[in-house]
N, CA, C and O of each residue as an XYZ file, in Angstrom:
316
protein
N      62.383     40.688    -56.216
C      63.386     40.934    -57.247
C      64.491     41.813    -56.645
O      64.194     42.697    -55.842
N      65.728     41.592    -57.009
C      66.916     41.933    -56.413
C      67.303     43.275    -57.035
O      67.668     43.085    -58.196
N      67.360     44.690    -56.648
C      67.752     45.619    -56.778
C      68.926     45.786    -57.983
O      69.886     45.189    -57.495
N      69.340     46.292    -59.303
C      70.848     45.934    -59.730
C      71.374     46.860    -59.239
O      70.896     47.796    -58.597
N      72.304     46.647    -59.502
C      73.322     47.900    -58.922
C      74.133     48.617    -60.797
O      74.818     48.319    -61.775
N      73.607     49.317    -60.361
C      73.531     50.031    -62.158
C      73.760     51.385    -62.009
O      73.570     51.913    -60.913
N      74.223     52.150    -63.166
C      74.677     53.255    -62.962
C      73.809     54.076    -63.260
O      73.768     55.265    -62.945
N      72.904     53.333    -64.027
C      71.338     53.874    -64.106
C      70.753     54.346    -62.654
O      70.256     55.462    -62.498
N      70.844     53.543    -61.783
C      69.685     53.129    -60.407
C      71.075     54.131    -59.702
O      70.544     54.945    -58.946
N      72.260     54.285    -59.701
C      72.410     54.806    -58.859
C      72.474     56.468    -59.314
O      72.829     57.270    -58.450
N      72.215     56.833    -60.325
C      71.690     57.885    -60.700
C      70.483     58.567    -59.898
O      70.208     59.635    -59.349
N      69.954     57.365    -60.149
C      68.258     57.646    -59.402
C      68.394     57.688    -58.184
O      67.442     58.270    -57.664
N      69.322     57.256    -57.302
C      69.936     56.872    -55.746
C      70.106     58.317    -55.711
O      69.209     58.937    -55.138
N      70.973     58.914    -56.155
C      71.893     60.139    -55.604
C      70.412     61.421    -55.395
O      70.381     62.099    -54.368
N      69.407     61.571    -56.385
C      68.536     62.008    -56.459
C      67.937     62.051    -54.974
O      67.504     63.100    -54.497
N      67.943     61.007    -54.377
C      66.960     60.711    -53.083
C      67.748     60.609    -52.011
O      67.443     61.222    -50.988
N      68.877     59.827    -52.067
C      69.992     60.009    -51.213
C      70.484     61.411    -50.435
O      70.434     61.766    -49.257
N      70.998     62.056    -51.702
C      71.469     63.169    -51.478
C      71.313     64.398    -50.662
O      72.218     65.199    -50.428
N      69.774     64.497    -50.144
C      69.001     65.527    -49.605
C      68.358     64.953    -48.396
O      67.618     65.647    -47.698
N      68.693     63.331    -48.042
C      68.182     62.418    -47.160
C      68.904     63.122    -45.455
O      70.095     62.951    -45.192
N      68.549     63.405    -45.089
C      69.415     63.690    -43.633
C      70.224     63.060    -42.965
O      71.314     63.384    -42.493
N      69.267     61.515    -42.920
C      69.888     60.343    -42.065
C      71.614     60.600    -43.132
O      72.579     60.985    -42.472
N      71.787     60.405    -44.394
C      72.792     60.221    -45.898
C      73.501     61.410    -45.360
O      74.621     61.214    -44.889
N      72.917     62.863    -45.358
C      73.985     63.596    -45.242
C      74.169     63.698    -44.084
O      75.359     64.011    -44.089
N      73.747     63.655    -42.602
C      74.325     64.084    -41.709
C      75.346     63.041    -40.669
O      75.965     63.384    -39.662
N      75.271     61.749    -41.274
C      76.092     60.535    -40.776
C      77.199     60.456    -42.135
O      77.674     59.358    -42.425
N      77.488     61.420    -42.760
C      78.361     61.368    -44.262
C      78.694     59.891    -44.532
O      79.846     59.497    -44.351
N      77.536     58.895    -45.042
C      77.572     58.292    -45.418
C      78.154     58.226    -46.929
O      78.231     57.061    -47.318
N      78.450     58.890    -47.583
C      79.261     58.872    -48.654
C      80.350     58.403    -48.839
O      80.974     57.970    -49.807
N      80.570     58.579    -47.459
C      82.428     58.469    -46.875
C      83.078     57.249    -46.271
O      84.231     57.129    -45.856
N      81.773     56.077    -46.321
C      81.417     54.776    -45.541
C      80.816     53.562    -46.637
O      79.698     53.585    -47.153
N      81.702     52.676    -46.807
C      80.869     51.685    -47.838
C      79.460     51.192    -47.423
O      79.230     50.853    -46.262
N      78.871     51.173    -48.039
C      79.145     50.967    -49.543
C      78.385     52.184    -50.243
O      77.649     51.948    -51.200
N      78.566     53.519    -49.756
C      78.503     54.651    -50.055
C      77.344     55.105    -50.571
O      77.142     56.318    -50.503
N      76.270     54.178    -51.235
C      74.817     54.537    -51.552
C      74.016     53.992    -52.375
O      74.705     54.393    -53.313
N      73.021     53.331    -52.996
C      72.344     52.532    -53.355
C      72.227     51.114    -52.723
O      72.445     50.012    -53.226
N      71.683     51.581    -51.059
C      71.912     51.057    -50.332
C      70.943     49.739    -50.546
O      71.294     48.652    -50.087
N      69.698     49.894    -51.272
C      68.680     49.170    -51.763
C      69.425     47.674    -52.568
O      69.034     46.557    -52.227
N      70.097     47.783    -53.231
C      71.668     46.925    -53.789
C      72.669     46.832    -52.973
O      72.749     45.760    -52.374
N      73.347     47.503    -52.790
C      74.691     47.030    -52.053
C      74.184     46.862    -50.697
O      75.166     46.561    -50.019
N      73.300     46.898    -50.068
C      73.230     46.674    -48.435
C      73.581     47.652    -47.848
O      74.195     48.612    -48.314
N      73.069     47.416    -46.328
C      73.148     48.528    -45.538
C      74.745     49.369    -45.234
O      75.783     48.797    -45.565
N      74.777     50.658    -44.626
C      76.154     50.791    -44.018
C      77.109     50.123    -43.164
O      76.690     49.237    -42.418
N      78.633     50.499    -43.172
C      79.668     49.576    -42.406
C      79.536     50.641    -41.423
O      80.138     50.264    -40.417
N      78.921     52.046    -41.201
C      79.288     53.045    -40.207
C      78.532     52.295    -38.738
O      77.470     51.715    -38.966
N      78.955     52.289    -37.499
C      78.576     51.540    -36.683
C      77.821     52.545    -35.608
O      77.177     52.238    -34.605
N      78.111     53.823    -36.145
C      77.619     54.628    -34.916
C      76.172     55.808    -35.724
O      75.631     56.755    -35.154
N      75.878     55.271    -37.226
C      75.288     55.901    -37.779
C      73.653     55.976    -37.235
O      73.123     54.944    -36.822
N      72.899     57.279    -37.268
C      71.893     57.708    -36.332
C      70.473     58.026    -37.509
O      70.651     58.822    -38.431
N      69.706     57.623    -37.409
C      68.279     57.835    -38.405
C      67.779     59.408    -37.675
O      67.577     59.827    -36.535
N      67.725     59.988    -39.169
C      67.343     61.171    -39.191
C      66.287     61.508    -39.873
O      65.633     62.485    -39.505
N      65.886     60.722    -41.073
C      64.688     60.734    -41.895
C      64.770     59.424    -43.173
O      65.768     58.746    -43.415
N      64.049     59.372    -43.541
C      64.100     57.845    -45.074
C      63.524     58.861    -45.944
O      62.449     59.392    -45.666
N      64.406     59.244    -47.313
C      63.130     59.441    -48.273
C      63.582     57.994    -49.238
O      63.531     58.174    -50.455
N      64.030     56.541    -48.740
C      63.784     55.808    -49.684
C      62.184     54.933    -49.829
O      62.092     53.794    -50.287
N      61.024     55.752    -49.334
C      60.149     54.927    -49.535
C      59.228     55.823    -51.095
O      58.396     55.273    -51.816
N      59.693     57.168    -51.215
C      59.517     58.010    -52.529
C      60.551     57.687    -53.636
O      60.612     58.237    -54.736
N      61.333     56.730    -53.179
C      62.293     56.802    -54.270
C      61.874     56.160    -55.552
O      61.104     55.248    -55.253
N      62.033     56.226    -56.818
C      61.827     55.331    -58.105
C      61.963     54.073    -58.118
O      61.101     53.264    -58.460
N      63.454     53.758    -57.610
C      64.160     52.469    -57.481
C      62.793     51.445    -56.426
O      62.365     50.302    -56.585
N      62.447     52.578    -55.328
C      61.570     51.144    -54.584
C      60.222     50.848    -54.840
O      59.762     49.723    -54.646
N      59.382     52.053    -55.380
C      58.171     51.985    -56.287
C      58.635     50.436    -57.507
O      57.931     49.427    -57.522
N      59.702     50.566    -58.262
C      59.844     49.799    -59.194
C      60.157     48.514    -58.824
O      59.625     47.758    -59.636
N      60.843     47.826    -57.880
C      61.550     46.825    -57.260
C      60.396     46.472    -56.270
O      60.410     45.336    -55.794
N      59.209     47.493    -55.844
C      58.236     46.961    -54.933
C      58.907     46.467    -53.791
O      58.655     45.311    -53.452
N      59.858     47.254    -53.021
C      60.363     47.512    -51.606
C      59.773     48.074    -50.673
O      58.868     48.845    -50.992
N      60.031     47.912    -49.443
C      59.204     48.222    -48.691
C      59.836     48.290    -47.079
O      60.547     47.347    -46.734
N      59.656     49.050    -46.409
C      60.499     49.279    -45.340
C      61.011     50.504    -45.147
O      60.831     51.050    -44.059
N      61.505     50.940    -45.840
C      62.707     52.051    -45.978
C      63.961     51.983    -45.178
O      64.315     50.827    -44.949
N      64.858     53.079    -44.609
C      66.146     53.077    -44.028
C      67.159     52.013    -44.361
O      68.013     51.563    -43.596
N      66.915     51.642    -45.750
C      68.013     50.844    -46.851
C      69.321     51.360    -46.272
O      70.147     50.470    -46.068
N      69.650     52.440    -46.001
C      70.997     52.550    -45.243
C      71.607     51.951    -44.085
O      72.827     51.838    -43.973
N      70.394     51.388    -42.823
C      70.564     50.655    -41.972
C      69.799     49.481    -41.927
O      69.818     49.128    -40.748
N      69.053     48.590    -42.670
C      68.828     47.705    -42.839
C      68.469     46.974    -44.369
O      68.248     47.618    -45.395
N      68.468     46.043    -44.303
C      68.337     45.446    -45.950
C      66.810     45.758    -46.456
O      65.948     45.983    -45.606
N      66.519     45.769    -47.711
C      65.140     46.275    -48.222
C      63.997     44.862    -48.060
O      64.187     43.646    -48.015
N      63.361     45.306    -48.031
C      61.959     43.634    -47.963
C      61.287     44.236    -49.302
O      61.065     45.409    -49.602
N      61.020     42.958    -50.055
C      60.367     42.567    -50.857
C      58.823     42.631    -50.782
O      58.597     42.520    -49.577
N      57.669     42.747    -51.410
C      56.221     42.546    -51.717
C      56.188     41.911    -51.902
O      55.108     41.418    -52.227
């Protein structure tokens, strides 16, 4: 099932996002598609560096049954 992109879910995004390292220390905010990466797909930043995932605690991927994590640099997999 396909992630929505909702203002709901990205509520819940900013929650997990926000405190993510890989999110803040590549200021992905500042780079489309800026966050609820689980929906909109990964980043356009080309030089962006993995620092940690907390999208495998997140709500959105418990609920959507995702799996993988680093939704910021690659697309989410399905269960």
């Amino acid at each position: 099932m396909k992630v929505p992109d909702t203002p709901e879910n990205m509520e819940i995004c900013k929650q997990f996002c926000g405190p993510c390292q890989t999110f803040r220390e590549n200021k992905l905010m500042d780079v489309e598609p800026h966050a609820l990466f689980c929906a909109r797909g990964p980043t356009k930043k080309a030089d962006c560096v993995s620092k940690g995932c907390n999208c495998p605690e997140c709500e959105i991927s418990k609920k959507y049954g995702l799996t993988g994590g680093w939704f910021c640099l690659h697309p989410p997999k399905e269960e």
